[in-house]
C-alpha positions in Angstrom: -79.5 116.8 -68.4 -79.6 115.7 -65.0 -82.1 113.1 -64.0 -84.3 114.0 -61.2 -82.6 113.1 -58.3 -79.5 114.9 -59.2 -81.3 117.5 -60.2 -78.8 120.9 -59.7 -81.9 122.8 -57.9 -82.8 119.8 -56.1 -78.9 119.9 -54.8 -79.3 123.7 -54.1 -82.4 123.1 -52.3 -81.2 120.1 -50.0 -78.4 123.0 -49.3 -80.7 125.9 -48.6 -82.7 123.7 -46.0 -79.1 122.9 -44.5 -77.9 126.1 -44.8 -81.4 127.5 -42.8 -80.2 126.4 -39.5 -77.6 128.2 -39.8 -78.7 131.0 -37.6 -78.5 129.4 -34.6 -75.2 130.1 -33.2 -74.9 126.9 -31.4 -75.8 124.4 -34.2 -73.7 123.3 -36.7 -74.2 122.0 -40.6 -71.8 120.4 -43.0 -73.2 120.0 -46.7 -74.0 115.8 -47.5 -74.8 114.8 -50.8 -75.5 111.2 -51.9 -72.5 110.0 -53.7 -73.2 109.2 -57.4 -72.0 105.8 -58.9 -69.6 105.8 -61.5 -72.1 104.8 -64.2 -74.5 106.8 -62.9 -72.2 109.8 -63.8 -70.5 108.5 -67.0 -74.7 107.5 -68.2 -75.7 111.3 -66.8 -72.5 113.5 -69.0 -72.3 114.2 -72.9 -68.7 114.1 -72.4 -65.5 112.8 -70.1 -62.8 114.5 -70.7 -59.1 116.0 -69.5 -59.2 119.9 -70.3 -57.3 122.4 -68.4 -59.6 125.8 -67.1 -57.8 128.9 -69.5 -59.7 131.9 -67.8 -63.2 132.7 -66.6 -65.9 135.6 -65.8 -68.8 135.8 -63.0 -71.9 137.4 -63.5 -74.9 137.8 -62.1 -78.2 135.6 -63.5 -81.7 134.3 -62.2 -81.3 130.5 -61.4 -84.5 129.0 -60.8 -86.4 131.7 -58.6 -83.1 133.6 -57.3 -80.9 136.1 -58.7 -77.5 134.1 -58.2 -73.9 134.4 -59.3 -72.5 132.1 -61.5 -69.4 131.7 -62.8 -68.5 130.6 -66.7 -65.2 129.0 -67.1 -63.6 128.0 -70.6 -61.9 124.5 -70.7 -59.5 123.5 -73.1 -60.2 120.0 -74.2 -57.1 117.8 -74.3 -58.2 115.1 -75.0 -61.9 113.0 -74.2 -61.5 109.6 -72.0 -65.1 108.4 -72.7 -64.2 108.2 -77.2 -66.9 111.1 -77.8 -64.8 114.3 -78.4 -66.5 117.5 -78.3 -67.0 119.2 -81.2 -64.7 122.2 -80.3 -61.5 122.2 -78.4 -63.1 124.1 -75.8 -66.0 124.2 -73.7 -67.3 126.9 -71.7 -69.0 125.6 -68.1 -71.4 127.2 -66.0 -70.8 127.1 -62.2 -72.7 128.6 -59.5 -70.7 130.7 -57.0 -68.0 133.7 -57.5 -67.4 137.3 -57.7 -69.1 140.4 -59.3 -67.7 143.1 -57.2 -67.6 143.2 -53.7 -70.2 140.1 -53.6 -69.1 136.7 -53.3 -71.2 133.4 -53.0 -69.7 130.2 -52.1 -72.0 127.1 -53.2 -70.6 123.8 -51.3 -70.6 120.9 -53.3 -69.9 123.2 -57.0 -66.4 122.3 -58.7 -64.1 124.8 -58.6 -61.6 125.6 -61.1 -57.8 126.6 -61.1 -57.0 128.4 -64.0 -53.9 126.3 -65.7 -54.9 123.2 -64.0 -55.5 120.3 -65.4 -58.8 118.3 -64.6 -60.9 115.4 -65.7 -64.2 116.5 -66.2 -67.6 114.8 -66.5 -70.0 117.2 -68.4 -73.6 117.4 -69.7 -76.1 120.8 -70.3 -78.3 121.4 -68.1 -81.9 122.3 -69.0 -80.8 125.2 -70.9 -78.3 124.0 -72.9 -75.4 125.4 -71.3 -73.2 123.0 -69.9 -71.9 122.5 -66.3 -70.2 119.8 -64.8 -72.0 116.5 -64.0 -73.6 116.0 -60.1 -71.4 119.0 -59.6 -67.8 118.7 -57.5 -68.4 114.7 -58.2 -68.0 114.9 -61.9 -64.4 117.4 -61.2 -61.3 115.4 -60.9 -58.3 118.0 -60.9 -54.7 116.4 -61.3 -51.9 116.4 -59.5 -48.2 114.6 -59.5 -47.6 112.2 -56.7 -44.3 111.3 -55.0 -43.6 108.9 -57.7 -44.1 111.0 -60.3 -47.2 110.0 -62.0 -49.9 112.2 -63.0 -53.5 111.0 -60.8 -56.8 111.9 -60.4 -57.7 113.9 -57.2 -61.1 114.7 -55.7 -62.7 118.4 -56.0 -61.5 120.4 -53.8 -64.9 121.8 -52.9 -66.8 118.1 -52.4 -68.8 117.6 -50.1 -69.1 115.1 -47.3 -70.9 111.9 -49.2 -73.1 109.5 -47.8 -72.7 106.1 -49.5 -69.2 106.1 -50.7 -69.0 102.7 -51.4 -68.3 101.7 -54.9 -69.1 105.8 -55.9 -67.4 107.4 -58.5 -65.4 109.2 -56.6 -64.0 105.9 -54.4 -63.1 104.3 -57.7 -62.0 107.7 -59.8 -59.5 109.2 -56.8 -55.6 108.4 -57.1 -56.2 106.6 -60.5 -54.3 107.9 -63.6 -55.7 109.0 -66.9 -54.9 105.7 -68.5 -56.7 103.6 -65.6 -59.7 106.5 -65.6 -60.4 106.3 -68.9 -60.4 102.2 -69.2 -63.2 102.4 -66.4 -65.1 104.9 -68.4 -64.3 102.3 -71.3 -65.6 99.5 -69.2 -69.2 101.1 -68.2 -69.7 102.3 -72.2 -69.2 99.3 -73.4 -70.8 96.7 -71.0 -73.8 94.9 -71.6 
């Protein structure tokens, strides 16, 4: 469960008051969030773990006091970085956003997911039990090969501008590999 200041309907309301301006055609709003420590994330997820996104549905479904879309995307769990496995090999994750139809919401700061891709994921259910990814496109780390061939940890696609990078989990998650991910997760568990 989230704690209360990363609450996910605290982020969507610090979105909605963003997004209210919106309007105007001469102002302009990017979506901030406060950028979460690494053992702030590691301390907030049931699981960190490298699973690949194998296919996924969007439906519609009240979220707080709003009818939303949300999407659910099944993970294949290859392998956990933080010693807790999960008890299946897969996990299915609730985002907000997507597509029913001819609809489509787009909810800055949600990780988004490439089917086939690889990712390292920080996860934890939310108040109903379902899971989602931790403090949202902070706790989604898709990988990618760079020039010299090793496989590293990238940020979200869909993150948002963060306030307070410095020492975040994303500052010291970004361009690591698995290996070097996974031996900070380590670190954090197992301190003090």
């Amino acid at each position: 469960m989230l704690g209360p200041m990363l609450s996910r309907r605290r982020v969507l309301g610090a979105i909605g008051l963003g997004c209210a301006g919106l309007a105007s055609p001469r102002l302009a709003f990017a979506t901030t969030a406060r950028a979460i420590t690494l053992p702030e994330l590691v301390g907030l997820s049931r699981y960190a773990l490298v699973g690949a996104a194998t296919d996924a549905y969007s439906r519609w479904e009240t979220v707080g006091n709003s009818r939303r879309i949300v999407t659910y995307t099944r993970v294949e769990v290859t392998q956990p970085i933080d010693g807790r496995p999960p008890p299946d090999a897969s996990l299915m994750l609730r985002t907000l956003g997507g597509r029913v139809g001819d609809i489509g919401q787009l909810v800055h700061g949600e990780a988004r997911f490439e089917i086939g891709a690889a990712s390292v994921l920080f996860v934890a259910p939310d108040e109903d039990g379902v899971f989602g990814v931790t403090a949202m496109a902070q706790g989604h780390y898709p990988l990618g090969t760079d020039p010299d061939s090793f496989v590293r940890l990238r940020a979200s696609p869909n993150i948002p501008a963060l306030v307070r990078v410095e020492g975040s989990a994303v500052q010291r998650l970004v361009s690591r590999t698995v290996v070097e991910a996974e031996g900070l997760v380590s670190g954090i568990m197992h301190a003090p």
